[in-house]
C-alpha positions as CSV (number, residue, x, y, z in Angstrom):
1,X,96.0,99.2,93.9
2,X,97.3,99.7,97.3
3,X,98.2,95.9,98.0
4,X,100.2,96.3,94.9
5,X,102.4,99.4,96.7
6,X,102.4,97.6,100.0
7,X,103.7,94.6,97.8
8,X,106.6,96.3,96.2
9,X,107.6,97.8,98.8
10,X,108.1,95.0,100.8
11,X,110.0,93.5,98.3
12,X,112.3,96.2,97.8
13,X,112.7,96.4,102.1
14,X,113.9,92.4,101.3
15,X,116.6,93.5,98.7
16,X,117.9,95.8,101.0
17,X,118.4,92.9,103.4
18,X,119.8,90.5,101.2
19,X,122.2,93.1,99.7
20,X,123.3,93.8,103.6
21,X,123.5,90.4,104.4
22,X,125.6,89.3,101.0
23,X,128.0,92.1,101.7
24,X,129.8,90.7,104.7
25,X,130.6,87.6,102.7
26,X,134.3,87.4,101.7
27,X,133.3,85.6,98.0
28,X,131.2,87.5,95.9
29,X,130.7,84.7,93.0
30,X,129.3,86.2,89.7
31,X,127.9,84.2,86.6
32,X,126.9,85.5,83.6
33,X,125.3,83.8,80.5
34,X,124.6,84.8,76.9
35,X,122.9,82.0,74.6
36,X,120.6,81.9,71.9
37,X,117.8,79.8,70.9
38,X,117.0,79.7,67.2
39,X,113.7,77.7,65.8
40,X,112.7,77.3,62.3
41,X,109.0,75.8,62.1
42,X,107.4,74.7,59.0
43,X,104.1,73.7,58.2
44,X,101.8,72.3,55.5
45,X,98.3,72.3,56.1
46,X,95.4,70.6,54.5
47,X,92.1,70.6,55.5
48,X,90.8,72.4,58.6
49,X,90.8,76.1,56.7
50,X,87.8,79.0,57.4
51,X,84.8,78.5,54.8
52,X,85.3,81.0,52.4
53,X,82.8,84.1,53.0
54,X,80.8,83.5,49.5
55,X,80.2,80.6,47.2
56,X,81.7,83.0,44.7
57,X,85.6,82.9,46.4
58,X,87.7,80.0,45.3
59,X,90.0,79.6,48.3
60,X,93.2,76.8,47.9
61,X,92.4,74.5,51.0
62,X,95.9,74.3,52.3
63,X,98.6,76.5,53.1
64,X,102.4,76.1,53.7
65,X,104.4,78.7,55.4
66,X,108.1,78.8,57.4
67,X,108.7,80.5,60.1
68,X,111.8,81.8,62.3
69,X,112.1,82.4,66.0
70,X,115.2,83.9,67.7
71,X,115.4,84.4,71.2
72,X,118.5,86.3,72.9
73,X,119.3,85.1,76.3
74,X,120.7,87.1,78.9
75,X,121.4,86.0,82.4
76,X,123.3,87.3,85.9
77,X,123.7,85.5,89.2
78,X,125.3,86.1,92.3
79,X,124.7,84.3,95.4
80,X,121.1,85.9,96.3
81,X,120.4,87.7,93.1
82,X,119.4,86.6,89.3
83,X,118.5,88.3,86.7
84,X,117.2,87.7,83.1
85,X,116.6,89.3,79.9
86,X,114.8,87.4,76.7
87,X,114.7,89.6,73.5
88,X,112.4,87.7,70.6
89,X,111.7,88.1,66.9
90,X,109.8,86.4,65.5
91,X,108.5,86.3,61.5
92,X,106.8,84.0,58.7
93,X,109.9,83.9,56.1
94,X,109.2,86.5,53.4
95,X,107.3,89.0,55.0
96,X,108.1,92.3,57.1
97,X,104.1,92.7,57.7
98,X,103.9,90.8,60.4
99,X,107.9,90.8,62.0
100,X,107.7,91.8,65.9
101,X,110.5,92.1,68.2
102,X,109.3,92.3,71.9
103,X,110.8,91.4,75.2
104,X,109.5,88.0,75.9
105,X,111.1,88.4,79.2
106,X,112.7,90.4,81.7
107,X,112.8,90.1,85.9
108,X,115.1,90.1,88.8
109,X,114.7,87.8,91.3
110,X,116.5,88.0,95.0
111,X,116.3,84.8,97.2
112,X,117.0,84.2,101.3
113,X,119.0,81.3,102.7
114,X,115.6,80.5,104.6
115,X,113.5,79.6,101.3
116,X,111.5,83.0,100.8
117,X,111.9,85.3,97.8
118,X,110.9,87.8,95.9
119,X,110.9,88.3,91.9
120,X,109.5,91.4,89.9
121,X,109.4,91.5,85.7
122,X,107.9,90.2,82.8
123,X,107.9,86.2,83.3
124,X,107.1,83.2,81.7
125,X,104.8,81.6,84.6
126,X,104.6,77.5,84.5
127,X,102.8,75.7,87.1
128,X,102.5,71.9,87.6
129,X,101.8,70.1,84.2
130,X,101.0,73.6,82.3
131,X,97.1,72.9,82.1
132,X,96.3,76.1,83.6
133,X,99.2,78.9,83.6
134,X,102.1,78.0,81.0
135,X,104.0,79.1,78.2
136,X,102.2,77.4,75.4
137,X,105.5,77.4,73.5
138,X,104.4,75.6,71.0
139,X,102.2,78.9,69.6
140,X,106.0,80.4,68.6
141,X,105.2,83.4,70.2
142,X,104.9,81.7,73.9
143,X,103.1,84.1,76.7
144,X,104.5,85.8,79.4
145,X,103.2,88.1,82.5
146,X,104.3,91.1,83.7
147,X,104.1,90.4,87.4
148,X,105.1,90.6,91.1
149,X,105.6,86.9,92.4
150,X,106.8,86.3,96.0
151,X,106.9,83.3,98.3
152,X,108.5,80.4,99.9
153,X,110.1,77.1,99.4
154,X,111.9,74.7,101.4
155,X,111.6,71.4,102.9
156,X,109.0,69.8,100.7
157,X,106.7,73.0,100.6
158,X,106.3,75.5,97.9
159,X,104.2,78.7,98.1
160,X,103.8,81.2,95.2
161,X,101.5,84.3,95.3
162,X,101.7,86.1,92.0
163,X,99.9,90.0,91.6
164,X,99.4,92.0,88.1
165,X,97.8,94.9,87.2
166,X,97.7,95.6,83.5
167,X,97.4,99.4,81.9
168,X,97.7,100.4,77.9
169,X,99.8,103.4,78.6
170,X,100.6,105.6,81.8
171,X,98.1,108.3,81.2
172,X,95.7,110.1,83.1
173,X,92.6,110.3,80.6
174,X,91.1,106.7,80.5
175,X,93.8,104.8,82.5
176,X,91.3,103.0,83.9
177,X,90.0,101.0,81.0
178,X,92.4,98.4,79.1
179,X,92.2,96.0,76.4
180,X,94.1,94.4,73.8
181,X,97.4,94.0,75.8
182,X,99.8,91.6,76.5
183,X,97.6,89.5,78.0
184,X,93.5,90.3,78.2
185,X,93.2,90.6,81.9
186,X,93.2,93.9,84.1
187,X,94.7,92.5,87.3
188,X,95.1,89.4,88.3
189,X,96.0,87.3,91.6
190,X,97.0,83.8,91.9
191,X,98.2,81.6,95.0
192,X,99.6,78.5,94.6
193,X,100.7,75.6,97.5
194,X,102.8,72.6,96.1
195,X,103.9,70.2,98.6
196,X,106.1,67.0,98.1
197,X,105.6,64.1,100.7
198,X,108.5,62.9,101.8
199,X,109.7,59.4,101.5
200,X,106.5,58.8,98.9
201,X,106.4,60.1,95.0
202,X,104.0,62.0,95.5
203,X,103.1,65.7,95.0
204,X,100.1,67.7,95.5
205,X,99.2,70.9,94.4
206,X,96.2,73.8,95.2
207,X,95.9,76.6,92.8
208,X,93.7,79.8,93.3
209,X,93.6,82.4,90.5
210,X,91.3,85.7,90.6
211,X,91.2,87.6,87.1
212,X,89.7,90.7,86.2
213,X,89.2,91.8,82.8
214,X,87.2,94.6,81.3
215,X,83.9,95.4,79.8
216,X,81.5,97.9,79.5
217,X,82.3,100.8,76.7
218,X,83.8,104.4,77.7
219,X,81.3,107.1,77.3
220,X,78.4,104.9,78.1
221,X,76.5,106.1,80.7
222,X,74.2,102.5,80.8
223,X,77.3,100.2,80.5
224,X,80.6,102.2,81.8
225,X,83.9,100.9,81.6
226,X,84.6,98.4,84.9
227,X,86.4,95.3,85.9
228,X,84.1,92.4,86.3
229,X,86.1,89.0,88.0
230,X,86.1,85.8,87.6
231,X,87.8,82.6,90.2
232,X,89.6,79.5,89.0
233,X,90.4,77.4,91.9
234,X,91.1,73.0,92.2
235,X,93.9,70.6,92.5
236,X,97.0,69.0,90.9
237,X,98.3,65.5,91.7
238,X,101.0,63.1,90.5
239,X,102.1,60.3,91.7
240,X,105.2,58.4,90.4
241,X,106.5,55.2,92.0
242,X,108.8,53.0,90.3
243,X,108.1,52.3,86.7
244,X,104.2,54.2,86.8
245,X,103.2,58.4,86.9
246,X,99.9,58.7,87.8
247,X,98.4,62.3,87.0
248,X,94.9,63.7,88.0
249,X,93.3,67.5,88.1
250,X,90.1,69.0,89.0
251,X,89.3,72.8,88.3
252,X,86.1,74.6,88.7
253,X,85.4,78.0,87.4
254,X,83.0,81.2,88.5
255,X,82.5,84.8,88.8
256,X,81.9,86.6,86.1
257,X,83.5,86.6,82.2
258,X,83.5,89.8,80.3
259,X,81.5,88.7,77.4
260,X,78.9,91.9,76.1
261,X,78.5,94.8,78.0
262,X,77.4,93.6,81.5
263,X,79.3,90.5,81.6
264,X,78.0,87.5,82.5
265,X,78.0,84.5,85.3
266,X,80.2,81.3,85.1
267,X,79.8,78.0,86.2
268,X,81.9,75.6,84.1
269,X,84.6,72.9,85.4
270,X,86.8,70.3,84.3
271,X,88.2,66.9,85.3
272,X,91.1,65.1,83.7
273,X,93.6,61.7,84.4
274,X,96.8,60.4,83.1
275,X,98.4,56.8,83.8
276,X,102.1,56.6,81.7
277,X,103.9,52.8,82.2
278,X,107.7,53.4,81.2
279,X,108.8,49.8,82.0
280,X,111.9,50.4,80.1
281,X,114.0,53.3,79.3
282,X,113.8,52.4,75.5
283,X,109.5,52.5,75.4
284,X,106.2,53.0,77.3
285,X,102.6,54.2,76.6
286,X,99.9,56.1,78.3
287,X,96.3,56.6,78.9
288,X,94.5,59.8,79.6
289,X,90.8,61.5,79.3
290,X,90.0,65.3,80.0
291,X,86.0,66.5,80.2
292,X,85.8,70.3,79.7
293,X,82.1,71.1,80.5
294,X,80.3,73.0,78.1
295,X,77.4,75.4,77.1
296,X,73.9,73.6,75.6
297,X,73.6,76.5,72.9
298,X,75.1,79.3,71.0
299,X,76.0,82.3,73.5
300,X,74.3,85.5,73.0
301,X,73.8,88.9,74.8
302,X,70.2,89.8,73.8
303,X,67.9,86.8,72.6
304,X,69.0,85.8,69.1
305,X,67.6,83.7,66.1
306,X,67.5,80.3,65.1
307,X,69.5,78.5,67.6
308,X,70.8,81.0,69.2
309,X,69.2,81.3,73.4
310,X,69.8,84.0,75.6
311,X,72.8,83.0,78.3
312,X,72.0,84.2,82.2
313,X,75.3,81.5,82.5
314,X,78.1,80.0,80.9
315,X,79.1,76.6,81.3
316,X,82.1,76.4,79.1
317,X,85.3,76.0,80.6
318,X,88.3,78.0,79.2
319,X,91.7,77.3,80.3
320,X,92.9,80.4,80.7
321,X,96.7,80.6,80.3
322,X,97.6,77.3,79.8
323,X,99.3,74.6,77.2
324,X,96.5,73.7,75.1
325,X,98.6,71.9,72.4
326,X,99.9,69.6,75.2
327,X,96.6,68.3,76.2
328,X,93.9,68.4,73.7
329,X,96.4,67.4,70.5
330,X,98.9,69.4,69.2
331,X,96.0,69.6,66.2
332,X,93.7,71.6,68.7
333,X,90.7,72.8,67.3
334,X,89.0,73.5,70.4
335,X,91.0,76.3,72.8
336,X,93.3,77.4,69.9
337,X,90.5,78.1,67.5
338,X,86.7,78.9,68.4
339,X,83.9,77.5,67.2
340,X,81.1,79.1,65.2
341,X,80.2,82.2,66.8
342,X,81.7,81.4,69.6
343,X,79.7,78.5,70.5
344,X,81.2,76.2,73.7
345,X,79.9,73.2,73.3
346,X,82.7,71.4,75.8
347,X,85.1,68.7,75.1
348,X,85.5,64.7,76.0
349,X,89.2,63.5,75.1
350,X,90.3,60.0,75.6
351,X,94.1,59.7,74.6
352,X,96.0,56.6,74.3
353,X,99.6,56.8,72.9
354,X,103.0,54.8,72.9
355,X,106.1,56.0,73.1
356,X,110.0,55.1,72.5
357,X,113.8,55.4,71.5
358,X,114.3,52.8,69.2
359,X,117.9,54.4,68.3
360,X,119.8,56.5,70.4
361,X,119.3,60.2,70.4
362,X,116.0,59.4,68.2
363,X,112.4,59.7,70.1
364,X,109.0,58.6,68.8
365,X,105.4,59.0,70.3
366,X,102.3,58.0,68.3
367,X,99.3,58.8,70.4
368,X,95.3,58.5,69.2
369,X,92.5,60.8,70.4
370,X,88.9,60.6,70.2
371,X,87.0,63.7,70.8
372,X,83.5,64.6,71.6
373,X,81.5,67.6,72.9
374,X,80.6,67.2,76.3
375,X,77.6,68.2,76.2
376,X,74.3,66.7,73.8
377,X,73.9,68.7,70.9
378,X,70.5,68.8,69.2
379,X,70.2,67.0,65.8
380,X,73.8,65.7,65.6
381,X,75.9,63.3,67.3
382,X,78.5,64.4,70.2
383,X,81.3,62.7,68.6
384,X,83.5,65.6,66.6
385,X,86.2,63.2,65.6
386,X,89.6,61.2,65.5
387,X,93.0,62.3,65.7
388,X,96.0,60.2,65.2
389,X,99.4,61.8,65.6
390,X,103.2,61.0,65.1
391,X,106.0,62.8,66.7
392,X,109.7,62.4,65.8
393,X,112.7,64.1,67.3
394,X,116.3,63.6,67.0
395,X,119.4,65.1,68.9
396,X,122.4,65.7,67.0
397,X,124.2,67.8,69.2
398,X,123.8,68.7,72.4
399,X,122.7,72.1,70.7
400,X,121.3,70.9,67.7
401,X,117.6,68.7,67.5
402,X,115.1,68.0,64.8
403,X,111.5,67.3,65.5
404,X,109.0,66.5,63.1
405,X,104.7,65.8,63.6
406,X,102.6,64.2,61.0
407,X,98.4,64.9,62.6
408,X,95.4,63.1,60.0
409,X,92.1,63.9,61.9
410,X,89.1,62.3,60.5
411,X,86.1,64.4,61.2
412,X,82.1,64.1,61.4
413,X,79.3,66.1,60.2
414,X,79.3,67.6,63.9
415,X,82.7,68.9,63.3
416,X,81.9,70.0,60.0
417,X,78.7,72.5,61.2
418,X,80.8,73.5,64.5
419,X,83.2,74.7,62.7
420,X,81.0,75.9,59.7
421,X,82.5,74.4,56.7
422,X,83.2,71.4,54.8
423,X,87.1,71.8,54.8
424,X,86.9,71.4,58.6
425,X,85.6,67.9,58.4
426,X,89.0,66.4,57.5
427,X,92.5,67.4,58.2
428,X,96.0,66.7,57.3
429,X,99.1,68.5,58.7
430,X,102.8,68.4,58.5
431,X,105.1,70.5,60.4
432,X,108.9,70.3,61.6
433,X,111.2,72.5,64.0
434,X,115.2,72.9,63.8
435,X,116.2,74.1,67.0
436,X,119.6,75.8,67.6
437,X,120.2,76.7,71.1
438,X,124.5,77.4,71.0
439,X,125.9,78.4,74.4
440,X,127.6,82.0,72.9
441,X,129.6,83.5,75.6
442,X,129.7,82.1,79.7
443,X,132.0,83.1,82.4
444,X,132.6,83.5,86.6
445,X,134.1,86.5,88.2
């Protein structure tokens, strides 16, 4: 906890130099913003539901819902200083049940002439292609960090460290022990080093994250409340000459996760690469496979039943707090969604897809997928399925865009007992967004 003070205050030291510095300028340019960003998402789903708890239940296999987003956007700048302010709602159309307003985010950031600043708040963190640490807007309610991020960047280089430390409420009795927050982790410390070469399109980035979460059970004099951690540490590299990006990323995983009581050890990793060909504005297509490694059985804390083996280690890789929907189909069945009971049985994707503007302001991408467990299952085949997906948007404004996603995956018997039930073999889904995002008020002092 002390790093965390020494942190803060540091960063407070800095905006009292800034604010000294900025003072003997003559111009004091102010900006402030106020927008809004307004998304109505619609879906119809077939296929893909829960098996129904007994025979007994009929349960429609589809569902069709609307939902609404609004985000209010806040924003201040002057010379060294920004600030930001998000306020969200977001509801399914009909219901008050399940309405929540929260403050998606909230920070103040100063910045030196040299390259180094300093930012405090509640942030939405995105690094490098958002396999890792991103939004994942496409969930509606997007994530975001309540965090102290500092560092540097100038002349090719970019250096981020990032610090949390996550409580329930500021009190004294159990304050130690935290779950089901914001986000699942206790603290948490990332560093991240981006450099750009010059004169080649190249860029190369190191990520290092340490997380701590929570396990054990207050009052438990075997298994007390404590912070177990667990390391995510690899590369990021992407390469773009003239009409080619070439993408490639290697993570590995340890420490400990906070699965049952004592936790237990990790040793999982994943390897993925992307070649895109644009040798036109007007089309282009790409080629991509990920490997997630995964676990040989069903996870369990004491030695189970049938098919079921007692875990010393886990091999399945979990991405943490990245994009998922970006990478593994915007279907995804796999980090969205768990298996049955939990089971990590890893995942193979090889992507191919093609992509272009036949008309101005309209885009299209169709992209296939063919997904596998990673590792060999016993008494089924690895394959899990096929996914073929189409993706139209449209621009009518500057403000204004429609996009719309039509996802058929054909599934196999190992799909089907994965996800433990028939209606998970086969899947159709339909789902469109209006987005609204109106300038509302803007202006310089």
């Amino acid at each position: 906890m002390k790093k965390y003070l020494v942190a803060l205050s540091l960063f407070a030291m800095c905006l009292g130099a800034w604010a000294q510095a900025d003072s003997c300028k003559k111009e004091k340019p102010n900006e402030f913003k106020f927008n809004l960003n307004y998304l109505t998402h619609g879906e119809i789903r077939g296929g893909g539901l829960p098996k129904p708890p007994s025979e007994d239940i009929i349960v429609e296999d589809r569902a069709n819902f609307l939902m609404g987003r609004m985000r209010l956007n806040l924003s201040y700048k002057r010379n060294w200083l920004e600030a930001k302010a998000v306020i969200q709602n977001n509801a399914v159309w009909g219901s008050n049940s399940n309405m929540t307003i929260n403050m998606y985010e909230a920070w103040v950031k100063a910045t030196a002439k040299f390259g180094l600043f300093g930012q405090v708040g509640r942030i939405a963190l995105s690094y490098d292609d958002e396999r890792i640490i991103g939004p994942n807007d496409f969930a509606m309610a997007s994530a975001s960090h309540d965090v102290l991020r500092f560092g540097y960047e100038g002349h090719g280089h970019k250096v981020h460290a990032i610090l949390a430390f996550n409580q329930n409420a500021s009190t004294i009795d159990y304050g130690t022990y935290y779950q089901n927050g914001a986000q699942d982790y206790k603290s948490m410390q990332t560093l991240w080093y981006h450099y750009d070469i010059p004169k080649v399109p190249l860029g190369v980035s190191l990520l290092f994250m340490n997380v701590g979460t929570q396990t054990g059970e207050p009052g438990n004099n075997i298994y007390p409340p404590h912070t177990v951690y667990q390391q995510m540490y690899g590369g990021y590299v992407k390469y773009c000459p003239k009409y080619v990006t070439a993408e490639a990323a290697y993570y590995r995983q340890g420490g400990k996760t906070s699965m049952g009581l004592g936790g237990i050890d990790i040793k999982a990793w994943m390897a993925s690469a992307k070649v895109s060909i644009d040798p036109s504005d007007r089309y282009g297509f790409d080629l991509g496979y990920d490997h997630l490694s995964g676990d040989d059985y069903v996870a369990v804390i004491v030695p189970g039943g049938l098919g079921m083996v007692q875990h010393t280690v886990l091999k399945g890789f979990t991405p943490l707090y990245g994009s998922s929907t970006k990478f593994y189909g915007l279907l995804d069945y796999f980090y969205q969604s768990a298996y049955i009971n939990g089971f990590t049985p890893g995942l193979q994707d090889a992507s191919a897809g093609v992509h272009g503007n036949p008309w101005p302001k309209l885009n299209l991408n169709l992209r296939y997928h063919y997904l596998a467990t990673a590792t060999k299952l016993e008494n089924y085949d690895r394959t899990l399925g096929h996914s073929v997906e189409l993706l139209a948007s449209y621009r009518f404004t500057t403000d204004i865009s429609l996009v719309a996603s039509y996802t058929f995956m054909a599934g196999t018997k190992t799909m089907e007992n994965l996800k433990q039930g028939e209606g998970n073999k086969h899947a159709h889904w339909g789902w469109f967004s209006l987005v609204i995002s109106p300038d509302l008020f803007k202006t310089k002092w």
